[in-house]
C-alpha positions in Angstrom: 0.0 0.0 0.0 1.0 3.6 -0.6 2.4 5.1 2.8 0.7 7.7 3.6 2.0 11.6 4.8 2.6 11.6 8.4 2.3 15.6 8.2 -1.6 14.7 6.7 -2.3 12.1 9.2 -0.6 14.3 12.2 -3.0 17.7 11.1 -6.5 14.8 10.1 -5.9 13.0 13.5 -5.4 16.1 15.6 -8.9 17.3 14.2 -10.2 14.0 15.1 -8.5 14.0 18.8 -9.8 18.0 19.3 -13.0 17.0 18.3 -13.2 13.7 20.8 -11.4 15.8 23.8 -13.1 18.4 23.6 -16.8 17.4 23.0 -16.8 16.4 27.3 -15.6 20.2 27.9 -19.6 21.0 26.5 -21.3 17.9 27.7 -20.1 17.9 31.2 -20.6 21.3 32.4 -24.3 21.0 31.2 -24.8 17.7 32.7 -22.9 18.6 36.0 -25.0 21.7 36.0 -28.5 20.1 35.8 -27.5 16.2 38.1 -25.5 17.3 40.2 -22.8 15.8 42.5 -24.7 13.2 42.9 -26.0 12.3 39.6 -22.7 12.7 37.9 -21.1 10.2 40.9 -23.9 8.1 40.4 -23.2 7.9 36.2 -19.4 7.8 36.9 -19.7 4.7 39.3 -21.6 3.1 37.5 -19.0 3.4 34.8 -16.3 2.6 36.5 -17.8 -1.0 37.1 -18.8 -1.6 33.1 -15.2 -0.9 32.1 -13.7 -3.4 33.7 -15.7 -5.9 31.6 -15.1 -4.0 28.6 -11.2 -4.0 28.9 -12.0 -8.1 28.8 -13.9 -7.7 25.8 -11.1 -5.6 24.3 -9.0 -7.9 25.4 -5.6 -5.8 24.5 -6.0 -5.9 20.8 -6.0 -3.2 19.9 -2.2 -2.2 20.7 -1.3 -5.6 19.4 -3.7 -5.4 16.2 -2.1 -2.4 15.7 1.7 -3.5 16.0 1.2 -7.1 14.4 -0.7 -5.3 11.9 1.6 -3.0 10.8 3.5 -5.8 9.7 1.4 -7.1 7.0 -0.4 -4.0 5.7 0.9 -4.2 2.2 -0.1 -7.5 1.9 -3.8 -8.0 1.7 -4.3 -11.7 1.9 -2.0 -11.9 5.3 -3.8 -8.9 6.6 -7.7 -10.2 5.7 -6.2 -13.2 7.3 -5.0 -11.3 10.6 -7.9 -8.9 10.7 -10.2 -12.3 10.4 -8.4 -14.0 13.3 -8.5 -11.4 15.9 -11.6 -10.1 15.5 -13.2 -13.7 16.4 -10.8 -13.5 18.8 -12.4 -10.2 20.3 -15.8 -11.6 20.0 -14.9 -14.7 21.9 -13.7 -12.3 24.7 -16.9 -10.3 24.5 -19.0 -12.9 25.1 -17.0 -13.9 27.9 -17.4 -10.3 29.7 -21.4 -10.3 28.9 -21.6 -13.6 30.4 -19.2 -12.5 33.3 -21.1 -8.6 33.3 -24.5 -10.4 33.3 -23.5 -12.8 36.4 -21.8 -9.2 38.8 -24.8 -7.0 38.4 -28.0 -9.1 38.8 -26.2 -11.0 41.5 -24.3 -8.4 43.9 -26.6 -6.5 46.1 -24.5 -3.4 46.5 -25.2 -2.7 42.7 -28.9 -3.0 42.8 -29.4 1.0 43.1 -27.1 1.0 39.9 -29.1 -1.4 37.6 -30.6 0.3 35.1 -27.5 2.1 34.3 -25.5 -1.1 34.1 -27.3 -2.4 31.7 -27.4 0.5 29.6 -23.4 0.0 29.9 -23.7 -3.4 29.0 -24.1 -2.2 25.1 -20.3 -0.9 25.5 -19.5 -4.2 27.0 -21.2 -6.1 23.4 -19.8 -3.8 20.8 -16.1 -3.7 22.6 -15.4 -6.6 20.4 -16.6 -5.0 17.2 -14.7 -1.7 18.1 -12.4 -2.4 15.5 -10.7 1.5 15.4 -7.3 -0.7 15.4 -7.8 -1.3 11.9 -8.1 1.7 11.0 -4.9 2.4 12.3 -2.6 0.4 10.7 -4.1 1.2 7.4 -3.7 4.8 8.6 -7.1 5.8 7.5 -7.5 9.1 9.7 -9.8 11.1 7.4 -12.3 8.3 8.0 -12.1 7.8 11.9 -12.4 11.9 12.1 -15.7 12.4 9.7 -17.1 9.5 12.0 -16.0 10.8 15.1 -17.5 13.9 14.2 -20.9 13.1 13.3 -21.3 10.9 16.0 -20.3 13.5 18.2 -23.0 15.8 17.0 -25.7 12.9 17.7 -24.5 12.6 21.2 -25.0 16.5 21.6 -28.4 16.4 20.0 -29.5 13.5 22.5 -28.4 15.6 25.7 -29.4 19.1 25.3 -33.0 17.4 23.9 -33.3 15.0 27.1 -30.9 15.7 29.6 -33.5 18.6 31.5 -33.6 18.1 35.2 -31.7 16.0 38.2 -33.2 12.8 37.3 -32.4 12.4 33.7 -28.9 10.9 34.4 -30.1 8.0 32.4 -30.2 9.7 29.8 -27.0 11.0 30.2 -25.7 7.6 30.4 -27.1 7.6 26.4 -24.5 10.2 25.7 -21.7 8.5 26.5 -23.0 5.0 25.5 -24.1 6.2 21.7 -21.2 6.9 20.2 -18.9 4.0 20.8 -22.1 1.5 20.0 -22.7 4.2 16.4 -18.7 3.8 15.8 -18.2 0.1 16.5 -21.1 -1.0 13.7 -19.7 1.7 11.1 -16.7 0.4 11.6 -17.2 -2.9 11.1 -19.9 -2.7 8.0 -17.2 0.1 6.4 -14.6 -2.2 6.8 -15.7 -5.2 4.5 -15.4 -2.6 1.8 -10.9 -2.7 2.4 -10.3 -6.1 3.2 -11.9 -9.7 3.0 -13.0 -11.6 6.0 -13.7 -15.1 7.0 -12.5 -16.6 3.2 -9.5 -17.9 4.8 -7.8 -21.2 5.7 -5.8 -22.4 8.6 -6.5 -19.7 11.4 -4.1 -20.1 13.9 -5.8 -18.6 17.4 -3.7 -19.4 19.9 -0.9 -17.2 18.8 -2.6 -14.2 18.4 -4.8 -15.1 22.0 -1.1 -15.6 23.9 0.0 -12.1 22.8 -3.2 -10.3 23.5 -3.2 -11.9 26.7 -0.1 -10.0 27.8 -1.8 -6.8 26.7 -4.7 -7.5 27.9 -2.9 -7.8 31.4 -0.9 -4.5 30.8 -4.2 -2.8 30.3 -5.6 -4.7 33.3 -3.4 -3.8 35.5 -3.0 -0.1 34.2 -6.4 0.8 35.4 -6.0 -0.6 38.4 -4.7 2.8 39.2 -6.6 5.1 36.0 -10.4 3.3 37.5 -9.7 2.0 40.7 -9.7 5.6 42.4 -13.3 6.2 41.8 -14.6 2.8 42.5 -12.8 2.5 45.8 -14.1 6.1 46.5 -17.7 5.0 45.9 -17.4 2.4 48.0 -16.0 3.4 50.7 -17.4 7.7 50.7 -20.3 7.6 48.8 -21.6 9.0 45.3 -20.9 12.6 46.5 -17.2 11.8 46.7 -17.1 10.1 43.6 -18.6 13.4 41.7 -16.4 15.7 43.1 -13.5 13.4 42.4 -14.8 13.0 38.6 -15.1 16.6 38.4 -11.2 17.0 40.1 -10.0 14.6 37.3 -12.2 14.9 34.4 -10.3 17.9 33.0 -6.7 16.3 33.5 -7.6 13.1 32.1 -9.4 14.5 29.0 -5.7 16.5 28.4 -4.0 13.4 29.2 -6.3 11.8 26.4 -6.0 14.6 23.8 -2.3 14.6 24.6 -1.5 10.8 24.1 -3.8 10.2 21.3 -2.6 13.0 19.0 0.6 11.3 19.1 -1.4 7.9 18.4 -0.7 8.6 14.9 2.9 7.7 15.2 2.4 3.7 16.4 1.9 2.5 13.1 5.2 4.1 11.5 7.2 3.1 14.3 6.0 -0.2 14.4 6.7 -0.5 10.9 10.0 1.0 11.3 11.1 -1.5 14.5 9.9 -4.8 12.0 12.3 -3.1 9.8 15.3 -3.0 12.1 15.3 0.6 11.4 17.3 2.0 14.8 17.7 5.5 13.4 14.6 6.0 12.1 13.0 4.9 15.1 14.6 7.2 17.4 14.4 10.1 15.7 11.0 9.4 14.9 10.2 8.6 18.8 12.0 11.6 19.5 9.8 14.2 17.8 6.9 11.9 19.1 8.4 12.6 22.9 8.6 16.5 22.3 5.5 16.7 21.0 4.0 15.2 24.8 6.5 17.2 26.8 5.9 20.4 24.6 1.9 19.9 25.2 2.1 18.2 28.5 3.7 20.7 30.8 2.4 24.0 30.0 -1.5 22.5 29.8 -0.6 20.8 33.6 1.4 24.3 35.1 -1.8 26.1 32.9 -4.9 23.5 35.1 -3.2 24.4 38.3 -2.7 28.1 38.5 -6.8 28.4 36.8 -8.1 25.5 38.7 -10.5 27.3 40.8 -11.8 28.7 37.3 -11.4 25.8 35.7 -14.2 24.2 38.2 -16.2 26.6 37.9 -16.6 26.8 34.2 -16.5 23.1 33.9 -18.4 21.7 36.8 -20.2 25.0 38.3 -19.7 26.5 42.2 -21.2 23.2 43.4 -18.2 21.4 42.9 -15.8 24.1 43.8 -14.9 21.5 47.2 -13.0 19.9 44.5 -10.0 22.4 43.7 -7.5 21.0 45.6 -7.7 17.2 43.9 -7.6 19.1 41.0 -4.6 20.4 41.8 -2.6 17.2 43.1 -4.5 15.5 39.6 -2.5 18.2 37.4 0.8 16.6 38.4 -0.5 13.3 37.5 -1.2 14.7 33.7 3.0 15.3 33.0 3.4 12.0 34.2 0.5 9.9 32.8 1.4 12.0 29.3 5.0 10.3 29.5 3.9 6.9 30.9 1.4 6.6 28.2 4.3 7.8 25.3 6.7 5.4 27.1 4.4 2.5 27.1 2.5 2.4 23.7 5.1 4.3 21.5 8.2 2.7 22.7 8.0 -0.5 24.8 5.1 -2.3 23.0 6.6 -1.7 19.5 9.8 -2.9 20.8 8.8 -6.1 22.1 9.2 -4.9 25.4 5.5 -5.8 26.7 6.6 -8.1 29.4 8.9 -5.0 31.1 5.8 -2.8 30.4 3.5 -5.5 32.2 5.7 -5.6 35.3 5.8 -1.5 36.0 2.0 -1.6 35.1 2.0 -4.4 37.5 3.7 -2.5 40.6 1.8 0.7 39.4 -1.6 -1.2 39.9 -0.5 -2.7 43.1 0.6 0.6 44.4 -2.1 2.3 44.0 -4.6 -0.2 45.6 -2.3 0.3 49.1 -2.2 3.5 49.1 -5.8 4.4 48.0 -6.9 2.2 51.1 -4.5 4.5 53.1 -4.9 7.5 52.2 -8.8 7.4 50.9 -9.5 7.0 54.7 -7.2 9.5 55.5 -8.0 12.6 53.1 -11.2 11.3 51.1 -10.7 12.7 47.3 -6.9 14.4 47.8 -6.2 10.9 49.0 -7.4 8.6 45.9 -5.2 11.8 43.7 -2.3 11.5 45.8 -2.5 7.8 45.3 -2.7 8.0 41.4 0.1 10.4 41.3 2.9 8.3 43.0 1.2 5.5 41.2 2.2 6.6 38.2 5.4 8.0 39.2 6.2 4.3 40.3 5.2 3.2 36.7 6.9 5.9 34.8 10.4 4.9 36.8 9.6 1.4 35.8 9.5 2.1 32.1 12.2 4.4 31.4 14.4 1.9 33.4 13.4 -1.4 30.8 13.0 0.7 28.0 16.1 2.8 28.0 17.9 0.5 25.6 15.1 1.8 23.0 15.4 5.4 23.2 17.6 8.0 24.0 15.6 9.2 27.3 19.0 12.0 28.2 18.0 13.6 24.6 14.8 14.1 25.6 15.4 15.2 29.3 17.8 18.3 27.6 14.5 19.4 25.7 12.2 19.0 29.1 14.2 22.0 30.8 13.3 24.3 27.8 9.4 23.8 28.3 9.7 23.9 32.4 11.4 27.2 31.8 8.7 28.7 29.3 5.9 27.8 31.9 7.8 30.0 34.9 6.1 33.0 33.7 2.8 31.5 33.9 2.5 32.1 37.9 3.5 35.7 37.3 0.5 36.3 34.9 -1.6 35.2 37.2 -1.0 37.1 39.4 -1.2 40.3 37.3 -4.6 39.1 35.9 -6.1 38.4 39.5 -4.9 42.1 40.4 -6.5 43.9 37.3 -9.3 41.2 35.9 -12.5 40.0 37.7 -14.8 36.9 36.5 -14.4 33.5 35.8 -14.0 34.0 31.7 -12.4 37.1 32.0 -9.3 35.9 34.0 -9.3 32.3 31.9 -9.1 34.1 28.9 -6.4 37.0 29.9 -4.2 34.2 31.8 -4.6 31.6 28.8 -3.9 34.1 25.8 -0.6 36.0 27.0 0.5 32.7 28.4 0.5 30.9 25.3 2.4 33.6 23.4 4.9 33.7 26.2 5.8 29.5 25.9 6.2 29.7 22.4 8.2 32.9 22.7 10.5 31.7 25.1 10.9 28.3 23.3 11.8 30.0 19.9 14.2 32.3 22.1 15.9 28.9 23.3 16.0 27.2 19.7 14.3 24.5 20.8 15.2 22.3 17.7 11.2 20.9 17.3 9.4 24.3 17.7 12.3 26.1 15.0 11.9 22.9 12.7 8.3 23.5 12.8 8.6 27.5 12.5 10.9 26.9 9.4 8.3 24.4 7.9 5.5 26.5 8.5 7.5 29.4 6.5 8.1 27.1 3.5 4.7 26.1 3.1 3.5 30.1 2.9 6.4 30.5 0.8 5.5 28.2 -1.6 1.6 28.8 -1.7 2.9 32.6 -2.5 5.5 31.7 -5.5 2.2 29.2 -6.8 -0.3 32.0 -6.6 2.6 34.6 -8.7 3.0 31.2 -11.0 
């Protein structure tokens, strides 16, 4: 197959990621606004549960559809045969987690209260097998993923600003998050018959692909023993009300986490393909840019959450859940490192064959987070399950540079991490100036967030940082050459 631009798929898939990160910054200030604490922590518990079945019914494949994909992309008999293989494999496993799903929430009393929305989450749990965005990604087909994501999107909004009116409409908000993912996972799979041929194939050999998956599925398993476990071990022990304030403390630094890590999603393919091709060069420099590209995004959006995080609840949750400022704040260290872990992991340990080093930090990141959420959750309630995550994923981060540093040149990219700590120091001082001369929530977001900006950029181009005058110089060309067309 013809490889495509990574400058196309880098611009396409940040649309796409913009779109899907930023489409809970609308829906959850309206549904926070009209639940509640309550309602939200009632939808977010609720949640919490259906996602461990669904990360069975994923089953890991689709970082390892990905990578083993990768592989066989230009040849479309071996990848109608792969593609064939693991997605019976996937709905073997989602059968499995139904069954399982099924058994936990009609049998466990605790979960009666939560019934109705559990089985509205069930629908997730079916169509995890049918997800099938992994293909998509190794073909690189971005423009398709973003016009779906987009559309779908749209639906959602329609659903909750048409039915989502008072406190006790949180089912229906449980239809805006459920609607998407089941709308993506049958486009996907109807759209796909029309780029590659499934089930015509001979001699399917399961058990290989089911042995790697497992390990990813355990990676994945374990990872969200300390990315889920917070808010179920809050319900549990606190109550609903903790849970929402805790979703409303985290929310915004996991949806930059998210946007963060999956803009960079674009790269896994390529560096797969480049690491089946034994290319070390190419896959460190490429890794490289990947790396800046989370550091350069990473630290000034965390340093940017906690100096506005009192306005950042506000305009995201509303003055109801302003209790939950300082989680907020503790959560915004966990974005750097989350950022990194999540680059670390799935852009240089899994396509380096590294998945059994990645397994063991995920491993001791999971079980360090269960011990000290039991600690500390008793002891400071919703700054205690942060505090946990946090040095849970310090623990993990520590873990992966250490078995991956044979991969990639970590030093390289710790020389680059000074210049964007350096451009953020200003940040605090703008602040300040703003809180003396500005008044209102907006008004202070938007006079902190616009000089701050110009000032990282500034300071990074004032430092030569090698990506940002790489990118200014390419940005240059390309008006350059649109002018000398236009005089042509």
């Amino acid at each position: 197959m013809k490889t495509p631009s990574l400058k196309k798929n880098f611009i396409v898939y940040l649309i796409r990621t913009l779109v899907a990160s930023l489409s809970p910054l609308i829906m959850f200030p309206y549904a926070s606004r009209v639940l509640g604490v309550d309602g939200i922590g009632k939808v977010q518990y609720a949640q919490s549960i259906a996602m461990y079945f669904e990360l069975l019914a994923a089953l890991g494949i689709h970082s390892y559809g990905v990578r083993e994909g990768a592989k066989v992309r230009d040849d479309p008999a071996k990848l109608g045969k792969l593609v064939t293989e693991l997605l019976t494999v996937n709905l073997g496993a989602s059968a499995v987690a139904l069954v399982l799903y099924g058994g936990v929430i009609f049998t466990v009393p605790g979960l009666q209260s939560y019934r109705a929305l559990l089985v509205l989450f069930a629908l997730e749990v079916v169509f995890s097998g049918v997800a099938f965005d992994w293909f998509y990604n190794i073909l690189e087909d971005y423009t398709y993923i973003s016009v779906r994501t987009v559309l779908f999107q749209v639906i959602s909004f329609a659903v909750l600003f048409l039915f989502v009116r008072d406190e006790g409409d949180f089912f229906w908000y449980t239809v805006t998050l459920v609607l998407p993912f089941v709308l993506t996972s049958v486009t996907n799979l109807a759209h796909s018959r029309r780029l590659v041929r499934l089930f015509c194939y001979r001699d399917y050999h399961y058990g290989r692909h089911l042995k790697g998956a497992l390990l990813v599925f355990a990676i994945v398993l374990s990872t969200s023993l300390y990315t889920m476990l917070d808010t179920t071990m809050l319900g549990a022990m606190v109550g609903d009300t903790a849970v929402g304030l805790y979703t409303a403390a985290s929310k915004l630094n996991r949806l930059a986490v998210k946007l963060v890590t999956a803009i960079c999603a674009v790269f896994l393919p390529r560096l797969a393909v480049l690491r089946a091709k034994a290319d070390r060069e190419g896959f460190q420099k490429l890794a490289g840019v990947a790396g800046n590209i989370i550091l350069g995004l990473a630290t000034p959006l965390a340093v940017g959450l906690w100096i506005l995080a009192p306005e950042a609840i506000e305009l995201f949750s509303g003055s109801e859940f302003m209790a939950a400022v300082p989680a907020m704040r503790v959560m915004c260290v966990d974005l750097l490192f989350s950022s990194l872990n999540g680059f670390v992991a799935w852009q240089i340990l899994m396509p380096s064959g590294l998945e059994k080093k990645l397994f063991a930090a995920t491993l001791a990141g999971g079980a360090t987070d269960f011990v000290l959420n039991l600690l500390f959750i008793g002891w400071w309630g919703v700054e205690g399950a942060a505090a946990a995550t946090v040095l849970s994923e310090v623990v993990v981060l520590a873990l992966c540079v250490w078995g991956g540093r044979s991969a990639l040149d970590f030093p390289a990219l710790a020389r680059c991490f000074w210049q964007y700590v350096l451009a953020c120091v200003p940040f605090f001082a703008v602040r300040w100036a703003v809180g003396l001369l500005v008044s209102g929530t907006i008004a202070v977001t938007a006079c902190t967030v616009v000089p701050c900006a110009a000032l990282y950029f500034a300071i990074l181009l004032a430092l030569r940082n090698p990506y940002l005058v790489q990118l200014a110089d390419d940005f240059r060309a390309f008006l350059y050459r649109r002018k000398k067309n236009r005089r042509s």
